[in-house]
CHARMM-style PDB file with segment names, atoms N, HN, CA, C and O in Angstrom:
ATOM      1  N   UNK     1       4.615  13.228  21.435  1.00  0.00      PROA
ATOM      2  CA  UNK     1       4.756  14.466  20.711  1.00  0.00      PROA
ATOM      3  C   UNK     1       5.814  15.299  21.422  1.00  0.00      PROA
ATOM      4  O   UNK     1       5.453  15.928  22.417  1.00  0.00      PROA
ATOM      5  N   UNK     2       7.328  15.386  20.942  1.00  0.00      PROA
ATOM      6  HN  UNK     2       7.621  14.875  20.134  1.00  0.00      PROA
ATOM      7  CA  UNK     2       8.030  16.336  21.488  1.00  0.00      PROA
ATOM      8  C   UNK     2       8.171  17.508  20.796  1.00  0.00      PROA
ATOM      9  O   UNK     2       7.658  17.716  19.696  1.00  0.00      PROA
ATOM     10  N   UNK     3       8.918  18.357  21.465  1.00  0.00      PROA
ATOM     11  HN  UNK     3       9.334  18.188  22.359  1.00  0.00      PROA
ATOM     12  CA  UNK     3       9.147  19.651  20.237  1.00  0.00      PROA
ATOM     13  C   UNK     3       8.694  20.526  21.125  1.00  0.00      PROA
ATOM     14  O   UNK     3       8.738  20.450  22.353  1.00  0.00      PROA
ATOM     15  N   UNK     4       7.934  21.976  19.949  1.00  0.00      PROA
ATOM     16  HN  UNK     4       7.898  22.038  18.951  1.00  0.00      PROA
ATOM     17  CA  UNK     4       7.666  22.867  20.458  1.00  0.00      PROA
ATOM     18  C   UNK     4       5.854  22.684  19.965  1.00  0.00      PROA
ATOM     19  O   UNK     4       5.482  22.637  18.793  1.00  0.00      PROA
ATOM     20  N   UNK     5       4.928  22.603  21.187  1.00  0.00      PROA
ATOM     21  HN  UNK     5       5.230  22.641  22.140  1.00  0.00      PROA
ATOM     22  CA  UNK     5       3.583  22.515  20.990  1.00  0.00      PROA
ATOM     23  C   UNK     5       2.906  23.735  20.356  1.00  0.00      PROA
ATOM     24  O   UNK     5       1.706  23.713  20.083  1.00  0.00      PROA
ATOM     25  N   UNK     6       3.734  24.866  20.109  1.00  0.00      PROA
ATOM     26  HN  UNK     6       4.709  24.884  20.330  1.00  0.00      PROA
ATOM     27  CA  UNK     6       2.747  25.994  19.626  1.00  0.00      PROA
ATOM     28  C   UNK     6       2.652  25.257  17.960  1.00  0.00      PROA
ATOM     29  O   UNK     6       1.560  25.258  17.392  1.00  0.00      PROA
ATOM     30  N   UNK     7       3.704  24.741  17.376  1.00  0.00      PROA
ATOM     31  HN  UNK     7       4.591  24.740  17.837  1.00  0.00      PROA
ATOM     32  CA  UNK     7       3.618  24.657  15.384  1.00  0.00      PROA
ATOM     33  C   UNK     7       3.031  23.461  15.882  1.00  0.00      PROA
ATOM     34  O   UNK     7       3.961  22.712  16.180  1.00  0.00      PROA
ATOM     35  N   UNK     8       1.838  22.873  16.136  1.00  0.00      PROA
ATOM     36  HN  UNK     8       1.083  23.482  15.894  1.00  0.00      PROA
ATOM     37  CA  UNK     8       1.423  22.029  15.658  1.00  0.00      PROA
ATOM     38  C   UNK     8       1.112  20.980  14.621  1.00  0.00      PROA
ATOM     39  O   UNK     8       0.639  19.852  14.755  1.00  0.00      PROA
ATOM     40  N   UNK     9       1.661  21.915  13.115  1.00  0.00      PROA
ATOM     41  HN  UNK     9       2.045  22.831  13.006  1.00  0.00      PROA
ATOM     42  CA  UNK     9       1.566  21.653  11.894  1.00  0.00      PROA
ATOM     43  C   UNK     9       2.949  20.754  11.714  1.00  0.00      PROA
ATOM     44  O   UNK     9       3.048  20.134  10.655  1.00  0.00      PROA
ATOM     45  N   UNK    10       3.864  20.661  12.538  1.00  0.00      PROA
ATOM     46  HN  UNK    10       3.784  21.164  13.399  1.00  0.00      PROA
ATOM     47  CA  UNK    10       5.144  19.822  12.888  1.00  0.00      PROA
ATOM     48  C   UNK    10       4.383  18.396  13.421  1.00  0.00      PROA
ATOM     49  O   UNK    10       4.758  17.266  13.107  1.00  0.00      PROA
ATOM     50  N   UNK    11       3.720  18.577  13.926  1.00  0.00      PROA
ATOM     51  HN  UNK    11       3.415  19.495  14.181  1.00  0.00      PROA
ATOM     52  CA  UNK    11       2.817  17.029  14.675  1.00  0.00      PROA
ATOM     53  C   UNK    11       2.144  16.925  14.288  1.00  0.00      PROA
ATOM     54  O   UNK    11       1.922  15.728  14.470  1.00  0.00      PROA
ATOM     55  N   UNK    12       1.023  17.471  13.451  1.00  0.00      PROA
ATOM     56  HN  UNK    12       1.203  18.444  13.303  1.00  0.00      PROA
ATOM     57  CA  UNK    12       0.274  16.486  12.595  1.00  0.00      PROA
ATOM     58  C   UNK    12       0.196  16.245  11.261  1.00  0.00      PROA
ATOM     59  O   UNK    12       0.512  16.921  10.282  1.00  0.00      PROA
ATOM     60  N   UNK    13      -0.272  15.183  11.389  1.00  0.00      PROA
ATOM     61  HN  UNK    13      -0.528  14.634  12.184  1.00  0.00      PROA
ATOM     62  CA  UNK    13      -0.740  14.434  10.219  1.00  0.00      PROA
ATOM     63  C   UNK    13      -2.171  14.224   9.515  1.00  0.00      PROA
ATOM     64  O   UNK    13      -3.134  13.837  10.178  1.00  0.00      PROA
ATOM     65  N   UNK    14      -2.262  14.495   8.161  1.00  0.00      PROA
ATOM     66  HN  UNK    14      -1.480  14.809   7.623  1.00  0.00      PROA
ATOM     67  CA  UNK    14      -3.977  14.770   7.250  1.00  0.00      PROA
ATOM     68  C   UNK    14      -4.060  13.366   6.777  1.00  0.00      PROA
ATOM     69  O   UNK    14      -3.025  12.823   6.392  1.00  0.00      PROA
ATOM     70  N   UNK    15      -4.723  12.989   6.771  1.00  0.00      PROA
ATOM     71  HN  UNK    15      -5.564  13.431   7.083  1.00  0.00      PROA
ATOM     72  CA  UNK    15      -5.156  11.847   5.818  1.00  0.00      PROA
ATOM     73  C   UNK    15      -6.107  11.898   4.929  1.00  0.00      PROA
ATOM     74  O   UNK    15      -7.162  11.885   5.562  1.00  0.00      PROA
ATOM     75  N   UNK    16      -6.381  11.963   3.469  1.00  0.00      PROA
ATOM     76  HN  UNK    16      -5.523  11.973   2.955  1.00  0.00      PROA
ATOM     77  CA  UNK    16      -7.339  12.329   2.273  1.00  0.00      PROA
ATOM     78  C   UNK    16      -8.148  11.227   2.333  1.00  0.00      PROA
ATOM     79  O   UNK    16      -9.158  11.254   1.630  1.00  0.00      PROA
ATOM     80  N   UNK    17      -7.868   9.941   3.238  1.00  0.00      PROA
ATOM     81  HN  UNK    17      -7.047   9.919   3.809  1.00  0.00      PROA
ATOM     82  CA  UNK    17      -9.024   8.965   3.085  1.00  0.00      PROA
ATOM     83  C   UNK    17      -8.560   8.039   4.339  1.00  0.00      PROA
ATOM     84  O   UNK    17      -7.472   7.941   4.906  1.00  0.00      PROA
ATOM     85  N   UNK    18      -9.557   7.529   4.505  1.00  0.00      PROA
ATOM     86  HN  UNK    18     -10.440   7.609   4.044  1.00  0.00      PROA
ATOM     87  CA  UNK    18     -10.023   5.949   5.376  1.00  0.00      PROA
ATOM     88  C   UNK    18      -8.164   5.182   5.196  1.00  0.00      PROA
ATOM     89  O   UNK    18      -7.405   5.062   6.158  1.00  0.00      PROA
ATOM     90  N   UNK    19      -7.980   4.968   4.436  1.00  0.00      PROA
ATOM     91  HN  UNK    19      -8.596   5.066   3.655  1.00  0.00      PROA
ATOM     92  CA  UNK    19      -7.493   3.464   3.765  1.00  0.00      PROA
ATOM     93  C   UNK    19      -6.282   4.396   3.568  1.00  0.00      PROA
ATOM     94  O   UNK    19      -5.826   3.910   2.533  1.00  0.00      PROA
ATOM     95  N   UNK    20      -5.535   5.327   3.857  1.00  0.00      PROA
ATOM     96  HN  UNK    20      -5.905   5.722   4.698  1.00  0.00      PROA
ATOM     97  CA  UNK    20      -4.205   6.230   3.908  1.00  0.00      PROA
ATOM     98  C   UNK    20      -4.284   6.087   5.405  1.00  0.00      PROA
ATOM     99  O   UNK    20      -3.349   5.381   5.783  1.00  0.00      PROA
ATOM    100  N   UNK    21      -5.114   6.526   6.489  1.00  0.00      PROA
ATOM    101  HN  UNK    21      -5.874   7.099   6.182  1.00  0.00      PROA
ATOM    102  CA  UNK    21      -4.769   6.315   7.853  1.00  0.00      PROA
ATOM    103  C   UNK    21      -4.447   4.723   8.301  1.00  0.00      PROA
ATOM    104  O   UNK    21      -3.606   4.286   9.085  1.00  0.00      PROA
ATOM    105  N   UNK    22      -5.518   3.997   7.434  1.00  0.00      PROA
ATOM    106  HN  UNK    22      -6.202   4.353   6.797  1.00  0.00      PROA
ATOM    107  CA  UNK    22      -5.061   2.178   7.472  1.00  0.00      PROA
ATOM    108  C   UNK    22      -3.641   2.045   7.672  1.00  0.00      PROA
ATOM    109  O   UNK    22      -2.911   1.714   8.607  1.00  0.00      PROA
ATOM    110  N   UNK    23      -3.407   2.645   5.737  1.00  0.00      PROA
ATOM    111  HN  UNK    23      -3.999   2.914   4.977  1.00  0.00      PROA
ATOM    112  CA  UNK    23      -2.118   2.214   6.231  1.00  0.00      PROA
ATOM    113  C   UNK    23      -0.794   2.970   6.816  1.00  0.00      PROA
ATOM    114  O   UNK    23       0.358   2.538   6.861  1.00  0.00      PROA
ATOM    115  N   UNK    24      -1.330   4.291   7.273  1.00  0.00      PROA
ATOM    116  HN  UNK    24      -2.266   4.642   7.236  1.00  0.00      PROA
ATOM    117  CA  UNK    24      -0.136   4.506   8.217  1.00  0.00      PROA
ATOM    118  C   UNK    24      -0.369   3.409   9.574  1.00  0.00      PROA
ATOM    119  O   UNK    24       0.641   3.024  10.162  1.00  0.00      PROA
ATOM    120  N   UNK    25      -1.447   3.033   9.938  1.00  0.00      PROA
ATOM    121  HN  UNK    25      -2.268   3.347   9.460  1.00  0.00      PROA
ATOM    122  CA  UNK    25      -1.472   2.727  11.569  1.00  0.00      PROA
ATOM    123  C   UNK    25      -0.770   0.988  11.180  1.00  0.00      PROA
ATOM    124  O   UNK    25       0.202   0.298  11.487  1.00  0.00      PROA
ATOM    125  N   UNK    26      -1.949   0.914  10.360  1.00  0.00      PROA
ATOM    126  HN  UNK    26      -2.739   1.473  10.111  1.00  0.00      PROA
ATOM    127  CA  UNK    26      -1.117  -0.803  10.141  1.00  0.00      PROA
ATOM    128  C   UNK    26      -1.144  -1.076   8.601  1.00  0.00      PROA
ATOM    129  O   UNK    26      -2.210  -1.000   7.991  1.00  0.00      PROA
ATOM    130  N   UNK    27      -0.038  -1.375   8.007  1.00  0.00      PROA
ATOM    131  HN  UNK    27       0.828  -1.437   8.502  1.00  0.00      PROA
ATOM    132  CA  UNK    27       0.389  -1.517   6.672  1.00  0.00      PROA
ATOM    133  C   UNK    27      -0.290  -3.038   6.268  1.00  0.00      PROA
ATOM    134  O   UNK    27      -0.864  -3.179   5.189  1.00  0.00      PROA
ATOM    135  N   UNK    28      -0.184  -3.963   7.080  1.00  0.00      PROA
ATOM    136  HN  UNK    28       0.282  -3.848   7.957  1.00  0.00      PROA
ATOM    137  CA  UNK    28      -0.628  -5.406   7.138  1.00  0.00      PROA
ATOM    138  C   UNK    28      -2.437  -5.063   6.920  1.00  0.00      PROA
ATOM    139  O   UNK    28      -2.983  -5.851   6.147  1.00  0.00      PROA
ATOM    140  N   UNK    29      -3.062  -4.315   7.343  1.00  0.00      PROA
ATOM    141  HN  UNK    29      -2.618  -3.675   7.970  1.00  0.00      PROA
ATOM    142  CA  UNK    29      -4.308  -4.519   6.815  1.00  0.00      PROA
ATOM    143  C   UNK    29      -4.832  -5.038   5.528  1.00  0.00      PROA
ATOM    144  O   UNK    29      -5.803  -5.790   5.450  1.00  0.00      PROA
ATOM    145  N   UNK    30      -4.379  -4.751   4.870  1.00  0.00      PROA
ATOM    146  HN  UNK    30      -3.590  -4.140   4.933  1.00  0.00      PROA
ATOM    147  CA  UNK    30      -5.029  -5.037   3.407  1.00  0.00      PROA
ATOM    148  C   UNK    30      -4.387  -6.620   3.309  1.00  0.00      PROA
ATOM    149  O   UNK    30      -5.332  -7.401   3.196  1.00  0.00      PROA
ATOM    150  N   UNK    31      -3.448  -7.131   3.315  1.00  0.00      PROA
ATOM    151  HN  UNK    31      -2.681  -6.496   3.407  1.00  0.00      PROA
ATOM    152  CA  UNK    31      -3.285  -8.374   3.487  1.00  0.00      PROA
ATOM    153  C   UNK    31      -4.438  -9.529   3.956  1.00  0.00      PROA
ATOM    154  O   UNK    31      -5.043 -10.553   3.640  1.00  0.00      PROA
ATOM    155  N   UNK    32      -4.209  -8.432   5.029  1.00  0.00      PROA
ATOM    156  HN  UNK    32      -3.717  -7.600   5.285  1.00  0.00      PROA
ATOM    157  CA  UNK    32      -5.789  -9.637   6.349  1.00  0.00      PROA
ATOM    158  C   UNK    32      -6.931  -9.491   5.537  1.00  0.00      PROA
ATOM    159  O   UNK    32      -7.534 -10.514   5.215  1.00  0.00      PROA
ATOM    160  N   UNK    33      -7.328  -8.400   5.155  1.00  0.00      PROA
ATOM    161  HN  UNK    33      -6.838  -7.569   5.417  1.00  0.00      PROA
ATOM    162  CA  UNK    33      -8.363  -8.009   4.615  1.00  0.00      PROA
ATOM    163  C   UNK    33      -8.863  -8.630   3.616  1.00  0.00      PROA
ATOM    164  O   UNK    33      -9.971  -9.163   3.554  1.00  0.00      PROA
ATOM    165  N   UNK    34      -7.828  -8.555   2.595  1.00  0.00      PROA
ATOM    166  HN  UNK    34      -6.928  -8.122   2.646  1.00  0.00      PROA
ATOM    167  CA  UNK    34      -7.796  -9.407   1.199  1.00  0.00      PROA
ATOM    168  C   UNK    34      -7.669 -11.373   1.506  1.00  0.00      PROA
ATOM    169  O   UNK    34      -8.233 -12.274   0.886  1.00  0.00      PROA
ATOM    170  N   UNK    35      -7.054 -11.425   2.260  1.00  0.00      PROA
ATOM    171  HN  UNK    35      -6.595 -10.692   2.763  1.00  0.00      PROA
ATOM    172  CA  UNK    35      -7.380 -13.103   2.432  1.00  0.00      PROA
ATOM    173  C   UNK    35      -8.351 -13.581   2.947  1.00  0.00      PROA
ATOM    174  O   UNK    35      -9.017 -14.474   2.422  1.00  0.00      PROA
ATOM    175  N   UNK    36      -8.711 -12.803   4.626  1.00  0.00      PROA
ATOM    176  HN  UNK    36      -8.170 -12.078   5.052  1.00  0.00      PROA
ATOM    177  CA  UNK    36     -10.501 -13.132   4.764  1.00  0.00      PROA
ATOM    178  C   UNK    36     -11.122 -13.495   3.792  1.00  0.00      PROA
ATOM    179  O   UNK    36     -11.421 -14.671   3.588  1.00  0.00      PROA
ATOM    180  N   UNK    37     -11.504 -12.238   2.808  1.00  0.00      PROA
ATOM    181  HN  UNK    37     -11.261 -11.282   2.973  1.00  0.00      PROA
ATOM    182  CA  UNK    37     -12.291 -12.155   2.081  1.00  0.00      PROA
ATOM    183  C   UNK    37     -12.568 -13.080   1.062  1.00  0.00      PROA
ATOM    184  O   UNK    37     -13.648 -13.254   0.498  1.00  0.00      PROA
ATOM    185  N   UNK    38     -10.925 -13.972   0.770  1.00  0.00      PROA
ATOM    186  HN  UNK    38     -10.047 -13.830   1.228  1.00  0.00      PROA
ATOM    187  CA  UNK    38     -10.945 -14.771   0.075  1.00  0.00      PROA
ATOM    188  C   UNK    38     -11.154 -16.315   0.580  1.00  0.00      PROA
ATOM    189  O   UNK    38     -11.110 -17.392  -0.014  1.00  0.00      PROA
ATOM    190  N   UNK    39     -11.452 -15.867   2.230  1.00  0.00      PROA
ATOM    191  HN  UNK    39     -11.487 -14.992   2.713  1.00  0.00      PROA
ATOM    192  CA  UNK    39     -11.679 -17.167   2.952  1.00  0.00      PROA
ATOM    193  C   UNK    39     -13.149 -16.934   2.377  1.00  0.00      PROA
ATOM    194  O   UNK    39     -13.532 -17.629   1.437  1.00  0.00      PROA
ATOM    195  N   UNK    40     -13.841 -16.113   2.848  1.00  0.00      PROA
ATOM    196  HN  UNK    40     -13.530 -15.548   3.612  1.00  0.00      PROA
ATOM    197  CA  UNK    40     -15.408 -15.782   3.060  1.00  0.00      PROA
ATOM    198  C   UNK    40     -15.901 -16.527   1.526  1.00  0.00      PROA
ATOM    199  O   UNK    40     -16.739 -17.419   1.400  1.00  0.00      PROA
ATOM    200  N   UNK    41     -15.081 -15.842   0.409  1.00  0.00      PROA
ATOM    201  HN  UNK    41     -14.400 -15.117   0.511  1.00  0.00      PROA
ATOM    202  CA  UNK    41     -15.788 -16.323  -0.695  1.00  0.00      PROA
ATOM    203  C   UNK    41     -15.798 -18.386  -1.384  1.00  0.00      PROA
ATOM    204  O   UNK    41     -16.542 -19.210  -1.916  1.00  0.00      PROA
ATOM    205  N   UNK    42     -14.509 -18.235  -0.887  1.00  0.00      PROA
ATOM    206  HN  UNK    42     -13.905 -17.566  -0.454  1.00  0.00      PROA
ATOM    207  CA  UNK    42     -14.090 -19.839  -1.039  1.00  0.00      PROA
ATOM    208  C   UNK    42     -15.041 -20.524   0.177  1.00  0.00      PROA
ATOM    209  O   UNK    42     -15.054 -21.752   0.086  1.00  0.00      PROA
ATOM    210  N   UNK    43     -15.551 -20.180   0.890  1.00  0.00      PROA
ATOM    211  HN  UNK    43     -15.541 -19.183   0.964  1.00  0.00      PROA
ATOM    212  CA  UNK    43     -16.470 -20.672   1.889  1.00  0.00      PROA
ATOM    213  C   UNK    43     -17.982 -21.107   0.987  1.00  0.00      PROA
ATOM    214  O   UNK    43     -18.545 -22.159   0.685  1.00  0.00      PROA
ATOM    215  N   UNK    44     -18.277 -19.369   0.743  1.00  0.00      PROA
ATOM    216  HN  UNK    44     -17.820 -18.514   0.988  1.00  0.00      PROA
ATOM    217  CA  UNK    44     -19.599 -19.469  -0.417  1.00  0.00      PROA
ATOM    218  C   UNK    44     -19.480 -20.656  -1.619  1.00  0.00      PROA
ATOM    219  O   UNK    44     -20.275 -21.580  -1.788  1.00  0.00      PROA
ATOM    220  N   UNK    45     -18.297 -20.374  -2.381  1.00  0.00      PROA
ATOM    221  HN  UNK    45     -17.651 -19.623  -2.243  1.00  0.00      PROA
ATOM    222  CA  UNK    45     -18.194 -21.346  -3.036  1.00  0.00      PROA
ATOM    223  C   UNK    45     -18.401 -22.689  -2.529  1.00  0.00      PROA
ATOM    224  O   UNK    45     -19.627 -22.796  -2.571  1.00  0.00      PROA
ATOM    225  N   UNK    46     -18.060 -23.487  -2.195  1.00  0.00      PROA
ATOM    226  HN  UNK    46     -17.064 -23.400  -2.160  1.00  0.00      PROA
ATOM    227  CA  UNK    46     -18.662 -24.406  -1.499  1.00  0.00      PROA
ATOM    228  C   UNK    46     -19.310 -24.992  -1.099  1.00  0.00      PROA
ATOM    229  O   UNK    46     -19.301 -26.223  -1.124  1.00  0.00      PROA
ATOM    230  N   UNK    47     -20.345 -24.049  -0.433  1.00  0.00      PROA
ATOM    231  HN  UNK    47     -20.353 -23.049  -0.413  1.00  0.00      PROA
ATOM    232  CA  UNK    47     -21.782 -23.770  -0.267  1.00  0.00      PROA
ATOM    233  C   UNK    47     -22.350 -24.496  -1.862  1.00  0.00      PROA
ATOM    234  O   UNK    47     -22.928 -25.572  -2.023  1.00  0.00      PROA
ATOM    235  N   UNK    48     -22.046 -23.731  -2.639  1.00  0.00      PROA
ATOM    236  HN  UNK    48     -21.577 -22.857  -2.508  1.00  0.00      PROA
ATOM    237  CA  UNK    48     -23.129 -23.515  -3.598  1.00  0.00      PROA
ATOM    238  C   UNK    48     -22.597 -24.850  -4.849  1.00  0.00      PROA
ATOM    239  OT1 UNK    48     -23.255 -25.034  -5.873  1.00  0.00      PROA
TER     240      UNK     48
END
């Protein structure tokens, strides 16, 4: 954080949900997320 520390409103950042901070920190989440999931279910399938 450089600058001037009194405007704080210059350094931060709001996020309206979960899954907006996701993807500022890591954009690749939903990728991983979404293929697991499609490991997990193709697994079940299988199963059954």
């Amino acid at each position: 954080m450089n600058g001037d520390f009194r405007q704080l409103h210059v350094h931060t950042q709001y996020f309206e949900s979960l899954y907006q901070l996701l993807d500022s920190i890591s954009p690749m989440y939903r990728d991983r997320f979404g293929g697991q999931l499609i490991n997990r279910l193709n697994d079940l399938e299988k199963e059954n």
